[in-house]
C-alpha positions as a LaTeX table, in Angstrom:
\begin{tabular}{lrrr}
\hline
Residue & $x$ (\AA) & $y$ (\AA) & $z$ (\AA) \\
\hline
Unk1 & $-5.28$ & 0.89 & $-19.11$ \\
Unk2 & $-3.53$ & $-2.17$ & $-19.76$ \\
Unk3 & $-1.21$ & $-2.42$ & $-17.15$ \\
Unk4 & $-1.16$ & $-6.09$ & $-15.83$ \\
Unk5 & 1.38 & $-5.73$ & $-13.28$ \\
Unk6 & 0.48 & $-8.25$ & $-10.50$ \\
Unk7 & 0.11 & $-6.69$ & $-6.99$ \\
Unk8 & 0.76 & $-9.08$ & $-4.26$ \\
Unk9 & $-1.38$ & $-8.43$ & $-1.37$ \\
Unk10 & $-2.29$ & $-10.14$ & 2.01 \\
Unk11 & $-6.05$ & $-10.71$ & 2.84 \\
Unk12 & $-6.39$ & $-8.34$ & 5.03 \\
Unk13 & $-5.30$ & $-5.15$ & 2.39 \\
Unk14 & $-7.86$ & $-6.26$ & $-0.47$ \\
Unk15 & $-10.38$ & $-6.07$ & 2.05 \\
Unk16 & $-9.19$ & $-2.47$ & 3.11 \\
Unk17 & $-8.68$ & $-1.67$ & $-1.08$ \\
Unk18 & $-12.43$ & $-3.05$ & $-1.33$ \\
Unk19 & $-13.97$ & $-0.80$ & 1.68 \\
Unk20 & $-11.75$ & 2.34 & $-0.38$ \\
Unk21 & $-13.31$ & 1.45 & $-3.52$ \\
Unk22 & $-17.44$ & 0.94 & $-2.15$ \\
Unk23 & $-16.64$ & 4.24 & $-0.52$ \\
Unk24 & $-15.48$ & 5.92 & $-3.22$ \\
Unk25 & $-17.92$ & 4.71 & $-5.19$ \\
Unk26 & $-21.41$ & 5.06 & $-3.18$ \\
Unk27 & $-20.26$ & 7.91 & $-1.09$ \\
Unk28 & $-17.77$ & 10.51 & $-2.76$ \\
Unk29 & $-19.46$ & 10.14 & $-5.85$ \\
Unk30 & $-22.71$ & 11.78 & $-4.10$ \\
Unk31 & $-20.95$ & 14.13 & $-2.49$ \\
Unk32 & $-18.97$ & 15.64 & $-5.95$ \\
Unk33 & $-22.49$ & 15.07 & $-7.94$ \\
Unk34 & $-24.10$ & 17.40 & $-5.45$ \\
Unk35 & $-21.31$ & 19.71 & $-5.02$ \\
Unk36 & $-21.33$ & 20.14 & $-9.21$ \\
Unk37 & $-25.11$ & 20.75 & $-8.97$ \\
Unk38 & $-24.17$ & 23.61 & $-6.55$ \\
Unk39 & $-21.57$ & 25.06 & $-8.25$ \\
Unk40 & $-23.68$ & 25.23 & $-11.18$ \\
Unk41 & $-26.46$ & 27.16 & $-9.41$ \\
Unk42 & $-23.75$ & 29.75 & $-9.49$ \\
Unk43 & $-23.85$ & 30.64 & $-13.06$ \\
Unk44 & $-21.22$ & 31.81 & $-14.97$ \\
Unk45 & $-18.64$ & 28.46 & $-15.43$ \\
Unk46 & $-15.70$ & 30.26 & $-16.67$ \\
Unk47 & $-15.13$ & 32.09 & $-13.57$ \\
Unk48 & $-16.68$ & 29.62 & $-11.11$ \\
Unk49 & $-13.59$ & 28.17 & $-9.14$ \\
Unk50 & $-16.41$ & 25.83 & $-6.47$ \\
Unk51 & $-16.97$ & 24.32 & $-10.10$ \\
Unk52 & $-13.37$ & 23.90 & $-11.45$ \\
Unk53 & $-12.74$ & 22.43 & $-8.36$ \\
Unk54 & $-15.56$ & 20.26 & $-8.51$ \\
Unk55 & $-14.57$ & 18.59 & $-11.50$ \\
Unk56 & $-10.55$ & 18.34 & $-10.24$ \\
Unk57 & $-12.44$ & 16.24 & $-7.17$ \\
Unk58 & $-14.06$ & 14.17 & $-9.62$ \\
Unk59 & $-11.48$ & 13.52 & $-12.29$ \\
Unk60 & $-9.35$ & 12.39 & $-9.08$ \\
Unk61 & $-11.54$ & 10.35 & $-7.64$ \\
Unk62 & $-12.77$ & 8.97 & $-11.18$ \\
Unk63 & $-9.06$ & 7.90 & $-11.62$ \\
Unk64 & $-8.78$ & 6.64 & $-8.16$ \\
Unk65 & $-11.54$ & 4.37 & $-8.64$ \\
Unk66 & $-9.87$ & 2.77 & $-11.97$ \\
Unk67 & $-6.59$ & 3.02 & $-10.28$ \\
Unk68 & $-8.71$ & 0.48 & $-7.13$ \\
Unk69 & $-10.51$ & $-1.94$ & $-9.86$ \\
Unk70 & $-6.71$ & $-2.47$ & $-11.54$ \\
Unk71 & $-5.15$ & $-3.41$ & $-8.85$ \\
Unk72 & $-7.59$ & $-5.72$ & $-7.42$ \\
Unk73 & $-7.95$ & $-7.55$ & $-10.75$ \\
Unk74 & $-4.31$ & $-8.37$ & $-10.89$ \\
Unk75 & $-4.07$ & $-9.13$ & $-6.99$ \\
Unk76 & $-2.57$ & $-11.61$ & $-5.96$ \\
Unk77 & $-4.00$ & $-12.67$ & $-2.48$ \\
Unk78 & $-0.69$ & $-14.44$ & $-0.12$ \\
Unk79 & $-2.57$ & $-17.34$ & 1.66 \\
Unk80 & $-1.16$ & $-16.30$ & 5.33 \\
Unk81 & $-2.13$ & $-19.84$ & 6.88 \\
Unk82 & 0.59 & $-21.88$ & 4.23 \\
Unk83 & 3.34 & $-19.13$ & 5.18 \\
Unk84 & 6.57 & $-20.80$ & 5.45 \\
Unk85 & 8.12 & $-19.46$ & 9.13 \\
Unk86 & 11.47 & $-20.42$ & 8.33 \\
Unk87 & 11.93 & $-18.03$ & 5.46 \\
Unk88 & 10.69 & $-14.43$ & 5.11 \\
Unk89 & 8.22 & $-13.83$ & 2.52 \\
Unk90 & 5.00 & $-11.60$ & 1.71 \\
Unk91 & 2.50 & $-11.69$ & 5.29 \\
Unk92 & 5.62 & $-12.70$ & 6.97 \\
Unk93 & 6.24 & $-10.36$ & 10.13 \\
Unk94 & 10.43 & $-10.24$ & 10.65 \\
Unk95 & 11.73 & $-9.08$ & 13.75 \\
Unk96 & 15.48 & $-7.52$ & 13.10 \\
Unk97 & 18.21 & $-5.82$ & 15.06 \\
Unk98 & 18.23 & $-2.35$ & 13.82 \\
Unk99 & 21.95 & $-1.73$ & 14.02 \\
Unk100 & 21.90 & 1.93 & 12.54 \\
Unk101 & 19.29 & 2.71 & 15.75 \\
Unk102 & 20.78 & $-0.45$ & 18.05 \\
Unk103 & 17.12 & $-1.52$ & 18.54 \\
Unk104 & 14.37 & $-4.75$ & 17.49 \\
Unk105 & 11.51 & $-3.86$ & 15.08 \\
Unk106 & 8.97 & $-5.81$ & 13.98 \\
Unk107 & 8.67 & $-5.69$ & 10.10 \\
Unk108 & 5.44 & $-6.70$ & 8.18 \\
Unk109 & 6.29 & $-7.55$ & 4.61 \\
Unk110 & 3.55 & $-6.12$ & 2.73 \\
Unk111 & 2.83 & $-5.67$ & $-1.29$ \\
Unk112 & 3.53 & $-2.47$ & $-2.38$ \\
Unk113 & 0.01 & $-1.44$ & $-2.71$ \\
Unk114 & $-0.29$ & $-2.01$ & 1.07 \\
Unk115 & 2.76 & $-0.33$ & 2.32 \\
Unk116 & 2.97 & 2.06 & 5.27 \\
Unk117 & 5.95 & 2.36 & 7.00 \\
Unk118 & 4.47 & 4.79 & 10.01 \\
Unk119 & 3.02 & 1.04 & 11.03 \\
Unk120 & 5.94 & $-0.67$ & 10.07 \\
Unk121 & 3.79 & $-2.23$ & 6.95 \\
Unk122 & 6.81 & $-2.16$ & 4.49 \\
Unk123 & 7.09 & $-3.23$ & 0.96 \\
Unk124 & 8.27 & $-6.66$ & $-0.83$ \\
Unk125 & 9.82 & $-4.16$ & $-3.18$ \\
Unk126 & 11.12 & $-1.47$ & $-0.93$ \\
Unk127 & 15.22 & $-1.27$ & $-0.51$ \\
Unk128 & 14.48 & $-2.92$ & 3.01 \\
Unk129 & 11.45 & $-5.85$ & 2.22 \\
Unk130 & 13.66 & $-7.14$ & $-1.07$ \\
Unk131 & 16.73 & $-7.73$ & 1.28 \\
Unk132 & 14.77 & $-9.50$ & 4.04 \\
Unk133 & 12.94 & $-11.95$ & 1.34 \\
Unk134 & 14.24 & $-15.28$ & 1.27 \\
Unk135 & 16.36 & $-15.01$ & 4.18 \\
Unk136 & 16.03 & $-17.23$ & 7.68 \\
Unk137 & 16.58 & $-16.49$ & 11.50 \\
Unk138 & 20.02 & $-15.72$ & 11.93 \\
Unk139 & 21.24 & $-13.89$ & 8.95 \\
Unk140 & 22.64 & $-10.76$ & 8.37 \\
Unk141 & 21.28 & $-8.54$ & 5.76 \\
Unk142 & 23.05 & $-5.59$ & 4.45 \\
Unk143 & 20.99 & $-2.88$ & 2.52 \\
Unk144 & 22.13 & 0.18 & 0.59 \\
Unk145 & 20.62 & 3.43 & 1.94 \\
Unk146 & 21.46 & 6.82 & 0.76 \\
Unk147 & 23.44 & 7.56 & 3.73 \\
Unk148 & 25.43 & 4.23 & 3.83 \\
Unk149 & 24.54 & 1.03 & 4.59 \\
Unk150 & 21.85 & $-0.53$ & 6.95 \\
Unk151 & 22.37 & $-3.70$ & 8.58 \\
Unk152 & 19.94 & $-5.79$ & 10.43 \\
Unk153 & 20.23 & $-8.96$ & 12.14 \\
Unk154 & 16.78 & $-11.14$ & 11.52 \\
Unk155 & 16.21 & $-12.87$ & 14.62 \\
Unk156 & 12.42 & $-14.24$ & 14.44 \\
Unk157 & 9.74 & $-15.08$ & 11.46 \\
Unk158 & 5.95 & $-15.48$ & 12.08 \\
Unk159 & 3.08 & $-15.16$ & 10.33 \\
Unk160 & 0.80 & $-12.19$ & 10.51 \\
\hline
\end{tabular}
């Protein structure tokens, strides 16, 4: 797997991409080893579905593991304490005026591999994150949405 995409990432989501990985490594891979060794207590493998799905749980986590080590060789760890405040860039949090829902929200511009927009974590490469990049307090930003058009007002840039 050559992919050498880079994955920009704050601090704080290698470490969280590290903890996944040690898990996944030292823990799940137990727990399928053992579950394998069960399944084949069973007998018969070509009708042993606590088998079949044994191995499913391993390929997955197998490829999960690879998927973990690629992206935190390419990472490329944002330095949150040289964060430029009057711009909005990766670690930046943005607070907008949601015009669609006539409301503030705080914004944390995240790399992709650290998006989750339940906590308002949101992608440098999402519809939304590529808009807000680059711009300062007091612009306008306009962004293309299925349904429309979104706009939001960025009133204030700090640092995570």
């Amino acid at each position: 797997m050559s992919d050498s995409k880079k994955y920009v990432m704050t601090y704080e989501g290698v470490k969280k991409l590290e903890e996944e990985l040690e898990y996944l490594k030292t823990v799940k891979r137990k727990e399928i080893t053992e579950k394998i060794k069960v399944a084949l207590g069973y007998g018969d493998l070509s009708e042993n579905s606590e088998y079949d799905e044994a191995k499913n749980e391993q390929a997955f986590v197998e490829g999960r593991i690879i998927q973990l080590e690629n992206m935190l060789r390419n990472a490329n760890v944002v330095d949150e304490s040289e964060l430029d405040t009057d711009v909005v860039g990766v670690g930046s949090i943005v607070k907008v005026m949601d015009y669609d829902f006539d409301e503030e929200v705080d914004f944390l511009i995240v790399g992709s591999a650290e998006a989750d927009p339940m906590e308002n974590k949101i992608s440098n490469e999402s519809p939304v994150g590529s808009a807000l990049l680059g711009k300062r307090v007091g612009e306008m930003v306009e962004v293309a949405i299925p349904d429309g058009v979104s706009k939001y007002k960025i009133l204030e840039i700090k640092r995570a």
